[in-house]
Structure formats: structure tokens, C-alpha cells
C-alpha positions in Angstrom: 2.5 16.4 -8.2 5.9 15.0 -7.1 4.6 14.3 -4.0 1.6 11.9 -5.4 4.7 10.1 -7.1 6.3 9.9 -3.9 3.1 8.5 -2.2 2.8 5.9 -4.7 6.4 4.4 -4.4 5.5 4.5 -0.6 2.6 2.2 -1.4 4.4 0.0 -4.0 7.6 0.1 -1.0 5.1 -1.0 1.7 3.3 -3.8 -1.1 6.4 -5.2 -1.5 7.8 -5.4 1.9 4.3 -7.1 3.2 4.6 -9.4 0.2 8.1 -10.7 1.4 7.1 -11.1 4.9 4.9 -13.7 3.6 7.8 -15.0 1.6 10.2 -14.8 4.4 8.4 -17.7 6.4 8.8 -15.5 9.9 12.2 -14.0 9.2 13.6 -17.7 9.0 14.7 -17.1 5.2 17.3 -14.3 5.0 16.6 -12.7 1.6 13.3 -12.1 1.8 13.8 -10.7 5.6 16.0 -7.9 3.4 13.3 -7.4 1.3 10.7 -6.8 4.3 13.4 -4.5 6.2 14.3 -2.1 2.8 10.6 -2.3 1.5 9.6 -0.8 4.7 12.3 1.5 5.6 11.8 3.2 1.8 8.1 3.2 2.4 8.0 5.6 5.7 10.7 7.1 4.5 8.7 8.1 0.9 4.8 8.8 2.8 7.1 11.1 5.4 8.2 13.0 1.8 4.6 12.6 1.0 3.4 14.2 4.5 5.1 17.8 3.6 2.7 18.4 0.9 0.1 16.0 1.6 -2.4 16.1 5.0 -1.5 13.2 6.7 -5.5 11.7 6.7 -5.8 11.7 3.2 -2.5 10.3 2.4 -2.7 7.9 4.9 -6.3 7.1 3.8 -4.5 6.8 0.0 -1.5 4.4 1.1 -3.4 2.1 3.5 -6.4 1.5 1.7 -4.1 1.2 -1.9 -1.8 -1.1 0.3 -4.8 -3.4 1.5 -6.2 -3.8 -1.8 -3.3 -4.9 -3.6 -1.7 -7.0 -0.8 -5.0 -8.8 -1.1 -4.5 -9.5 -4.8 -0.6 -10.3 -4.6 -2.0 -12.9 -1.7 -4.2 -14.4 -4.7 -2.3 -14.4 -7.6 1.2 -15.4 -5.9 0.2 -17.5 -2.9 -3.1 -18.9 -4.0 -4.9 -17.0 -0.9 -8.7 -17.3 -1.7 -11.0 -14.2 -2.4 -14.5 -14.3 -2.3 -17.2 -12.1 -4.1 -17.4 -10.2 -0.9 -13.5 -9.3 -0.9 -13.7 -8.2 -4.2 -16.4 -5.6 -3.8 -14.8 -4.8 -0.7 -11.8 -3.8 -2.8 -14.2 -1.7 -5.4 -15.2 0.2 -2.6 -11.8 1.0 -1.3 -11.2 1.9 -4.9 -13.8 4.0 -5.0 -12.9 5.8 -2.0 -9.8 6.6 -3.4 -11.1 7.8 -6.0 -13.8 10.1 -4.6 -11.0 11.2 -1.8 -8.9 12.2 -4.6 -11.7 14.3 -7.2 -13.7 15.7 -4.5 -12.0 16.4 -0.8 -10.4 20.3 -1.1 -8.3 18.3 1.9 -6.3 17.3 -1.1 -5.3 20.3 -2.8 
């Protein structure tokens, strides 16, 4: 179990750091550059944690489609990026796949 904690700081790491890089207007503002650099550093460092208990296809399945999802809505709620109908079933589905990845796969236990 600790290592589906450690899979989900590595998404929330990796969500944070692509959230900065937006913020850090291409590495021209220094703070939010830090944020990029630690946010992604912690994140491979946490799925690599994730990777001795987890096969690397399902985590990596888990933390790229999680990551893409809620970038997506970070991008809408904090920058005022638009998402259409489309996105937003698009982002159900990833949910879904999650989901199903997770309940039904024996790759996961």
C-alpha cells in the first residue's frame, strides 16, 4: 500500500512542477524555475520508489494519465486555459481507465 502512496505524491510532485513551468514564463522567473526543478526531481525520485513494488506499465499508465488529467484542470481553473466538452470526456475516460487498471488488471497486485 505504501507504494500507491508513494505513486501518488509522484503524481501530485510531477502536477506541481508542470504547473510552475507554466508559471515560470520559460525559466525567466527564478522561483517558479525552483518549483519546476524540486517538483520534478521528487517526482522520479517517488515513481522510482513506486517501480519496486509496482510494474512499471501500470504505474506509469497511473501517473501519466492522473498527471494529464489534472494538469488539464490546473490549466483551467488557474490560467483560464479553455476545455471543451470533448476534453472533459476525454478526462472521464482516462478516469476510467484508472479505475478499471486498478480493480481488474492481476498486473497490479
Amino acid at each position: 500500500m505504501q507504494h500507491w502512496l508513494f505513486l501518488a505524491l509522484a503524481i501530485l510532485a510531477e502536477v506541481i512542477g508542470t504547473s510552475a513551468l507554466k508559471a515560470s514564463d520559460g525559466f525567466s522567473r527564478l522561483l517558479p524555475s525552483l518549483v519546476v526543478v524540486v517538483g520534478y526531481l521528487a517526482a522520479f525520485y517517488l515513481l522510482a520508489l513506486t517501480l519496486k513494488a509496482i510494474p512499471i506499465g501500470v504505474a506509469y499508465a497511473v501517473w501519466a494519465g492522473a498527471g494529464v488529467a489534472l494538469v488539464a484542470l490546473i490549466g483551467w481553473i488557474f490560467f483560464g486555459e479553455t476545455l471543451t466538452l470533448p476534453a472533459f470526456i476525454g478526462m472521464g475516460f482516462i478516469l476510467v481507465g484508472v479505475v478499471i487498471l486498478n480493480l481488474f488488471s492481476s498486473s497490479t497486485h
